[in-house]
DSSP file (Angstrom, degrees, kcal/mol; ACC not computed):
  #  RESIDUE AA STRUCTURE BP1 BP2  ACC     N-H-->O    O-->H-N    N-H-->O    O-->H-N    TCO  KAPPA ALPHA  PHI   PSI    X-CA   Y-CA   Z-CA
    1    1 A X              0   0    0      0, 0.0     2,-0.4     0, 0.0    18,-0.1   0.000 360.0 360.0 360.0 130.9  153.9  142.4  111.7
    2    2 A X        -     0   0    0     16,-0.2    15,-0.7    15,-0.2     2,-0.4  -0.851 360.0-138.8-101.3 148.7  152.8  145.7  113.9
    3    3 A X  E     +A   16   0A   0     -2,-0.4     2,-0.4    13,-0.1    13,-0.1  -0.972  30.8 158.4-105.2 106.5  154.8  148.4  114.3
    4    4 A X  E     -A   15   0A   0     11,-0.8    11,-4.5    -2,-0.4     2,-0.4  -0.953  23.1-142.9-115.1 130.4  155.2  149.9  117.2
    5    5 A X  E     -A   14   0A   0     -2,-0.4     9,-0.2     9,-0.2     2,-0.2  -0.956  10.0-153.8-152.0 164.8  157.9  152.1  118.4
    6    6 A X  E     -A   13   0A   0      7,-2.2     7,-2.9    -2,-0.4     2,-0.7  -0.491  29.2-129.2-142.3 139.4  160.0  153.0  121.8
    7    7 A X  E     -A   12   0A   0      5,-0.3     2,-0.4    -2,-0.2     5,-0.2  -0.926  30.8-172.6-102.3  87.6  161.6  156.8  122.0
    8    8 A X  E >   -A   11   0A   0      3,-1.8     3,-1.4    -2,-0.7    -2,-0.0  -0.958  69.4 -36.5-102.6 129.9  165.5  156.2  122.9
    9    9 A X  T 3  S-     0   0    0     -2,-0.4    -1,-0.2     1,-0.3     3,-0.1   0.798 128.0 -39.7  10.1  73.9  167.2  159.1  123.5
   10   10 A X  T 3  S+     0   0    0      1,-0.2    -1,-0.3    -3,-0.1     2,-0.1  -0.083 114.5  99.2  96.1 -57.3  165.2  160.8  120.9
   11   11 A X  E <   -A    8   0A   0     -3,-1.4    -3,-1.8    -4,-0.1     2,-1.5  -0.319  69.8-120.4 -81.6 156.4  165.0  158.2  118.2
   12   12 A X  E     -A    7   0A   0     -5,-0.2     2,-0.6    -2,-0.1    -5,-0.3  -0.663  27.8-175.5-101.8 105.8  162.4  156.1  117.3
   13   13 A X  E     -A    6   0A   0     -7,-2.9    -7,-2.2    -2,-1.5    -9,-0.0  -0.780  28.5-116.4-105.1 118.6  163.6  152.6  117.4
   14   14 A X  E     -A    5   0A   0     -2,-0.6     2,-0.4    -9,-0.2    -9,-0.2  -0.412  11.3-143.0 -57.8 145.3  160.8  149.7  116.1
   15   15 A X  E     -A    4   0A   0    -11,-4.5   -11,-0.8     2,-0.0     2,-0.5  -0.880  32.8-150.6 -91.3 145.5  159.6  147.3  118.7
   16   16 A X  E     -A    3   0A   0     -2,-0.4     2,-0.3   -13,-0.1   -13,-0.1  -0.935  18.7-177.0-123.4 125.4  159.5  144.4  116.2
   17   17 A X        -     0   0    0    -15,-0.7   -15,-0.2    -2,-0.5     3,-0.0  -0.829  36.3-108.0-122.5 143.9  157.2  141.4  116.4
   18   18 A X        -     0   0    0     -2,-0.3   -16,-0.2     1,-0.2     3,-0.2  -0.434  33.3-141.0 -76.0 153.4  156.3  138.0  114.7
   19   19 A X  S    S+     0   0    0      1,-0.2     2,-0.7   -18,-0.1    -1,-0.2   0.938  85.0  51.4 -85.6 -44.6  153.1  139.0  113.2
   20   20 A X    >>  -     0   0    0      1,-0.1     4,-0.7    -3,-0.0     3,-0.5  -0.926  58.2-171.9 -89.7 100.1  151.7  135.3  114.1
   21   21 A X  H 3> S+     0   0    0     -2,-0.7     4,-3.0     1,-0.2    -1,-0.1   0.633  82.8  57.6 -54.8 -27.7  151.9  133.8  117.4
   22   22 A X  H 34 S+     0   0    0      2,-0.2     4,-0.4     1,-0.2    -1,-0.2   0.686  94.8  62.8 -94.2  -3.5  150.8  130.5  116.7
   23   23 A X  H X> S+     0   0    0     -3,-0.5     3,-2.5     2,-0.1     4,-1.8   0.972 104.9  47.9 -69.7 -58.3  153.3  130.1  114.3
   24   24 A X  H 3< S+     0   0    0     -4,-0.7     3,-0.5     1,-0.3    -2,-0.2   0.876 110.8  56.2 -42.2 -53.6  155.9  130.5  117.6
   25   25 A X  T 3< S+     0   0    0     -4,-3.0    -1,-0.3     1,-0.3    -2,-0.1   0.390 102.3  52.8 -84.8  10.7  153.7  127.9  119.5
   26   26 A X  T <4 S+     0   0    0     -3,-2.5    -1,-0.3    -4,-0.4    -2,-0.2   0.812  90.5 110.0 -65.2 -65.1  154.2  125.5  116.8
   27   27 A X     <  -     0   0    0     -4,-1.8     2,-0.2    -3,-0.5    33,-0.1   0.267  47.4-174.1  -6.6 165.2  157.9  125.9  117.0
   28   28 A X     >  -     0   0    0      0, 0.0     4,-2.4     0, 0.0    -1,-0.1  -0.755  38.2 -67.1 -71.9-172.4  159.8  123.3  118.3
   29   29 A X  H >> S+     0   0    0     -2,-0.2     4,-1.7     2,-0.2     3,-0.5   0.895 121.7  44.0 -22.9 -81.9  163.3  122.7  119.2
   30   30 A X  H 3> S+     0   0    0      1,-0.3     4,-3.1     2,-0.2    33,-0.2   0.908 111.3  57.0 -61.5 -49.1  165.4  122.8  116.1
   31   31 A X  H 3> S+     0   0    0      3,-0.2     4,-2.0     1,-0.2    -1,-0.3   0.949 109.3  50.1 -61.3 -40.9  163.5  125.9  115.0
   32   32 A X  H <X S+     0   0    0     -4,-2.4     4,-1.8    -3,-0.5    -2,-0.2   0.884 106.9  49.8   1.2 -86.5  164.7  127.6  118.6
   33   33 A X  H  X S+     0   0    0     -4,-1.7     4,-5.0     1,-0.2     5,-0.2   0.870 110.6  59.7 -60.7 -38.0  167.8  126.9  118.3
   34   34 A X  H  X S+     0   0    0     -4,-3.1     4,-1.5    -5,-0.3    -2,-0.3   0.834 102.3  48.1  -2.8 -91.5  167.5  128.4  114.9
   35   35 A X  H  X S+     0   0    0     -4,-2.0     4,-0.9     1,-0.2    -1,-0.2   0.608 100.5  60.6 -62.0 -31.4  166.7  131.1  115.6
   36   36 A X  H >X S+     0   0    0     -4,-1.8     4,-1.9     2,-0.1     3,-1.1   0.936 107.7  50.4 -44.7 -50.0  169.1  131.8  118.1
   37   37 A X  H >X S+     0   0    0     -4,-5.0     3,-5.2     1,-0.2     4,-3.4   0.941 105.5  50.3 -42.4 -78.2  171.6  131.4  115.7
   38   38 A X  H 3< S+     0   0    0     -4,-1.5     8,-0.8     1,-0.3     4,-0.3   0.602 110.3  51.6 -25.0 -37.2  170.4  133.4  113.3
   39   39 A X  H << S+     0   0    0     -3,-1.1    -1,-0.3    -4,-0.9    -2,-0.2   0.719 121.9  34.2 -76.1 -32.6  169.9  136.1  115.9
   40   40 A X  H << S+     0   0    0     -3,-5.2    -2,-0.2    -4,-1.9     3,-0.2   0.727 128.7  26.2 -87.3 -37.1  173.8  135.6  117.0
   41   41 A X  S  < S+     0   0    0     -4,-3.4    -3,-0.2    -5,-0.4    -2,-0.2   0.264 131.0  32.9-115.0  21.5  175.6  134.8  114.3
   42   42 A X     >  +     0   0    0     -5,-0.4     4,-1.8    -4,-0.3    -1,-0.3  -0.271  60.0 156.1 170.1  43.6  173.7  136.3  111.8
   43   43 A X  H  >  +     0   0    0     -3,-0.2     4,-2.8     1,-0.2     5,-0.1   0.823  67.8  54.5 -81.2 -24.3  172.0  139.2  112.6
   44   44 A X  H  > S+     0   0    0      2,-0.2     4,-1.6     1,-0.2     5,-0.4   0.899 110.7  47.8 -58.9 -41.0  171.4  141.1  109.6
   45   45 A X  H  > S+     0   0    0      1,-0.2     4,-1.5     2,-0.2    -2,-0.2   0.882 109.0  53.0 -75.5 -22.0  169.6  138.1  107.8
   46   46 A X  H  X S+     0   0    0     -4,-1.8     4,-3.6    -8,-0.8    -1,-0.2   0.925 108.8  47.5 -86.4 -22.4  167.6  137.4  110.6
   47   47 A X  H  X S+     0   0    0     -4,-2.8     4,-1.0     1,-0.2     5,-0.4   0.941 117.9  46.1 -62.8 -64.0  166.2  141.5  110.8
   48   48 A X  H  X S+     0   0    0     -4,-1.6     4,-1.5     1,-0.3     6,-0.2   0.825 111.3  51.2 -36.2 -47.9  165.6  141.1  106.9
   49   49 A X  H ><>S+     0   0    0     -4,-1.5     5,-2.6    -5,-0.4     3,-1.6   0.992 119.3  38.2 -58.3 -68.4  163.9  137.7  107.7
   50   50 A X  H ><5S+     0   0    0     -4,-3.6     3,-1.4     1,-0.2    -2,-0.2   0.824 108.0  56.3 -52.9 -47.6  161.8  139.6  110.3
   51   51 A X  H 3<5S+     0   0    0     -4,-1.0    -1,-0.2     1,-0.2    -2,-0.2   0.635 115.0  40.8 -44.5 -26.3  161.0  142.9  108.6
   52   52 A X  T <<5S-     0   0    0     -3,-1.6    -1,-0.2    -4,-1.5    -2,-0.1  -0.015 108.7-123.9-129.2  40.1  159.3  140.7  105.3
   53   53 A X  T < 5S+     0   0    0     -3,-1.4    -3,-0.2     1,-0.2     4,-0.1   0.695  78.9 123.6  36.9  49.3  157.8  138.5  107.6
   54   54 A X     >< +     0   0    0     -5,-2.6     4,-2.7    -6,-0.2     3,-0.3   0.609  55.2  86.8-109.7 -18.9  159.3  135.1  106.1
   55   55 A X  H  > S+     0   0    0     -6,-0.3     4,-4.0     1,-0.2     5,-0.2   0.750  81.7  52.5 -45.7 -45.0  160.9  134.3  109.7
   56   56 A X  H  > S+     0   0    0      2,-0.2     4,-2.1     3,-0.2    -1,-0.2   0.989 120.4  40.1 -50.9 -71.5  157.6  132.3  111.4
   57   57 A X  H  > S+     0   0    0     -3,-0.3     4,-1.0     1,-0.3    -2,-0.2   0.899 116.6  50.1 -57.3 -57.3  157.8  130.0  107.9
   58   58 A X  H >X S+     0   0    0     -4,-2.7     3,-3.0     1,-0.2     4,-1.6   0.982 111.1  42.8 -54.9 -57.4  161.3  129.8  107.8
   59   59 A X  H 3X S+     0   0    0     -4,-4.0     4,-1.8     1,-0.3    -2,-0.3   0.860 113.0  55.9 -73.7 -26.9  161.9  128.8  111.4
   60   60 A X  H 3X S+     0   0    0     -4,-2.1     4,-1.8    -5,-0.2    -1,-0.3   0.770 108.1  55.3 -56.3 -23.9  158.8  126.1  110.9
   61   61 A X  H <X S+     0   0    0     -3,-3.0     4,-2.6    -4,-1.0    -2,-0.2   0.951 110.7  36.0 -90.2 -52.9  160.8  124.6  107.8
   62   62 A X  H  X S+     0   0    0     -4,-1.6     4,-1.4     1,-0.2    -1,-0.3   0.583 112.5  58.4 -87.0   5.5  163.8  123.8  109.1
   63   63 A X  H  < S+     0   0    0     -4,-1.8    -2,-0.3   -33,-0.2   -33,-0.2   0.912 114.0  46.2 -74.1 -27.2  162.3  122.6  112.6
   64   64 A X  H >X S+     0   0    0     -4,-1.8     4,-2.4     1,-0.2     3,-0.7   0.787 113.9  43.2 -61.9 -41.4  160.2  120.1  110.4
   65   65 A X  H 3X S+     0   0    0     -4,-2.6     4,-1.4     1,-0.2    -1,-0.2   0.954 110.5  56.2 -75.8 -33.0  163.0  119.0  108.3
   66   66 A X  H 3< S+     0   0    0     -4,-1.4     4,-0.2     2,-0.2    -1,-0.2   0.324 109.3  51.3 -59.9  11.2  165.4  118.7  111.4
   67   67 A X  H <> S+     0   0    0     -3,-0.7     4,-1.9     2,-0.2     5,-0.4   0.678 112.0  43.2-133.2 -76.9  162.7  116.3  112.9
   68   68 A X  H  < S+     0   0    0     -4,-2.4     4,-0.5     1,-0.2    -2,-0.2   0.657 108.6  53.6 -67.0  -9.8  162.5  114.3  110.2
   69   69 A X  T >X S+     0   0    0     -4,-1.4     4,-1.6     2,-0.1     3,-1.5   0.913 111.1  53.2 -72.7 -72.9  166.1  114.1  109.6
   70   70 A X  H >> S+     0   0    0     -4,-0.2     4,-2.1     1,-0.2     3,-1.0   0.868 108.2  50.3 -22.7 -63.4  166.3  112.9  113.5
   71   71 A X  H 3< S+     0   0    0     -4,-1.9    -1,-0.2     1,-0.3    -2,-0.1   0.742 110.5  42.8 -78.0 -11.4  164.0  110.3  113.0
   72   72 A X  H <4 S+     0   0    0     -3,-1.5    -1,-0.3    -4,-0.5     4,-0.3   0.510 114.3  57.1-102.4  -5.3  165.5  108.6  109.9
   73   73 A X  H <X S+     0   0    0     -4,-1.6     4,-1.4    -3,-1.0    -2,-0.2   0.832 110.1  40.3 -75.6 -42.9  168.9  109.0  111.7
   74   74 A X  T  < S+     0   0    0     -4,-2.1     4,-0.2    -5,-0.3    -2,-0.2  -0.175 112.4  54.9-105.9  42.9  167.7  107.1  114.8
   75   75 A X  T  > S+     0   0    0     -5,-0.2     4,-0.6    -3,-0.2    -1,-0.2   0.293 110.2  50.0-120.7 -30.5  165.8  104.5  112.4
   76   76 A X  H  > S+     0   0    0     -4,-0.3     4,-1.6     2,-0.1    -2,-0.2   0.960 117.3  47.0 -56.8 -64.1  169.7  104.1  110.8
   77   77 A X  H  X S+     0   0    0     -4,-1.4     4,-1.8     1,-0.2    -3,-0.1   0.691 107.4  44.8 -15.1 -90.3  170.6  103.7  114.2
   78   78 A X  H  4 S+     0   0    0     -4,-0.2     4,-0.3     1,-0.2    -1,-0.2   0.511 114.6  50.2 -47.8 -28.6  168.3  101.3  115.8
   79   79 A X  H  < S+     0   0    0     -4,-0.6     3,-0.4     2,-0.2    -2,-0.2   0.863 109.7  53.0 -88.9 -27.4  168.5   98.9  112.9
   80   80 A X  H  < S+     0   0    0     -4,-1.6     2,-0.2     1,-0.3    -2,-0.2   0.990 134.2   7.5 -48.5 -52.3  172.6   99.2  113.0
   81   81 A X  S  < S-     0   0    0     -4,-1.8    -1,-0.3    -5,-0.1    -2,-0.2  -0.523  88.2-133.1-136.6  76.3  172.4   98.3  116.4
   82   82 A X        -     0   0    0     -3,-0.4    -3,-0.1    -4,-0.3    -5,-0.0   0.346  26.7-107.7 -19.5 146.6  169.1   97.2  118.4
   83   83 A X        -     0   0    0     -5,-0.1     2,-0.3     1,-0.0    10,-0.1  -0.328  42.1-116.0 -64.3 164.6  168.0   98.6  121.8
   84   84 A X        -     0   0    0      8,-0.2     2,-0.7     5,-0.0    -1,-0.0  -0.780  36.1 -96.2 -77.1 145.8  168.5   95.8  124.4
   85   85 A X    >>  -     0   0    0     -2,-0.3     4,-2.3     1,-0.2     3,-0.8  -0.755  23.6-146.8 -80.7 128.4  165.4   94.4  126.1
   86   86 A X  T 34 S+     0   0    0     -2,-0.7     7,-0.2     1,-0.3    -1,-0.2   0.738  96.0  46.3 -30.8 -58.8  164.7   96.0  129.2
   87   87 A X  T 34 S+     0   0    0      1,-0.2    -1,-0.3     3,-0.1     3,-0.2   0.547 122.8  42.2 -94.1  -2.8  163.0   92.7  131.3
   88   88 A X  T <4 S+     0   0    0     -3,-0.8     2,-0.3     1,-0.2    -2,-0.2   0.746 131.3  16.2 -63.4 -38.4  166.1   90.6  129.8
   89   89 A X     X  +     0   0    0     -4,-2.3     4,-0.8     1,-0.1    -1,-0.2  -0.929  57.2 159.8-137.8  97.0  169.1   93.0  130.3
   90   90 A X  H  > S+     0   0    0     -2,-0.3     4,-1.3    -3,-0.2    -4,-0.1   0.571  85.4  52.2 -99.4 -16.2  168.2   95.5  132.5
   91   91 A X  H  > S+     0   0    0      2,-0.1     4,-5.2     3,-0.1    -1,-0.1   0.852 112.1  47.3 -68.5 -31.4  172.1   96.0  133.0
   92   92 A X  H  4 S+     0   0    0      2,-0.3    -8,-0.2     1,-0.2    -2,-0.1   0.879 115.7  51.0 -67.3 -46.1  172.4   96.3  128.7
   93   93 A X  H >X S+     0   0    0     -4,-0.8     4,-2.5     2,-0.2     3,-1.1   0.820 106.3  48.4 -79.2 -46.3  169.3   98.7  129.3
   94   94 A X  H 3X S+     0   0    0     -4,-1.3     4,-2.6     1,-0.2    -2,-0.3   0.996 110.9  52.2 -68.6 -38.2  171.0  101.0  132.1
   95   95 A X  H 3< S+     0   0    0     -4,-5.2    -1,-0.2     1,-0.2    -2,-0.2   0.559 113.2  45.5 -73.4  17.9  174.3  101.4  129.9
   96   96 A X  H <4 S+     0   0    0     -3,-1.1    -1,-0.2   -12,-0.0    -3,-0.1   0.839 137.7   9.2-101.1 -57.7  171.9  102.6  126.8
   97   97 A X  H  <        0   0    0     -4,-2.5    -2,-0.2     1,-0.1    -3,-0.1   0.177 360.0 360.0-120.9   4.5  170.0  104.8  129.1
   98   98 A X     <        0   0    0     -4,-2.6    -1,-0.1    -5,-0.1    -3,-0.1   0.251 360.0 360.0 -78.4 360.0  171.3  105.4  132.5
């Protein structure tokens, strides 16, 4: 993380930054929203998070597991209840997806 800092009225307030960018372009969804939370509801753990530079790792961990969680949800899913085929039921197919 660099440290840099912005003079408000007097004080020195850090501008604070993920020390790794490619960690952010990794990101996906779930880590996003994540991180909004964290930022909203939860703002002291996410400056702590940011200040000892575990935030990049954290937010990678739970978008990975929330991805794999997705996909073994809609594999639960699909086997409960098959998609329709499209070029048989193309009505079956708009109420799935329309």
């Amino acid at each position: 993380m660099k440290l840099s800092y912005t003079n408000v009225n007097g004080y020195l307030i850090p501008n604070l930054t993920y020390k790794s960018g490619e960690q952010m372009e990794q990101l996906g969804k779930y880590g996003f929203l994540r991180r909004d939370y964290l930022k909203n509801h939860r703002n002291s753990t996410y400056q702590v998070m940011l200040l000892q530079d575990t935030i990049g790792e954290h937010l990678l961990e739970v978008d990975k597991a929330a991805r794999e969680r997705e996909e073994v949800i809609l594999k639960q899913l699909e086997e409960k209840e098959p998609l329709p085929d499209k070029a048989a039921d193309q009505m079956a197919w708009h109420r799935f997806f329309g």
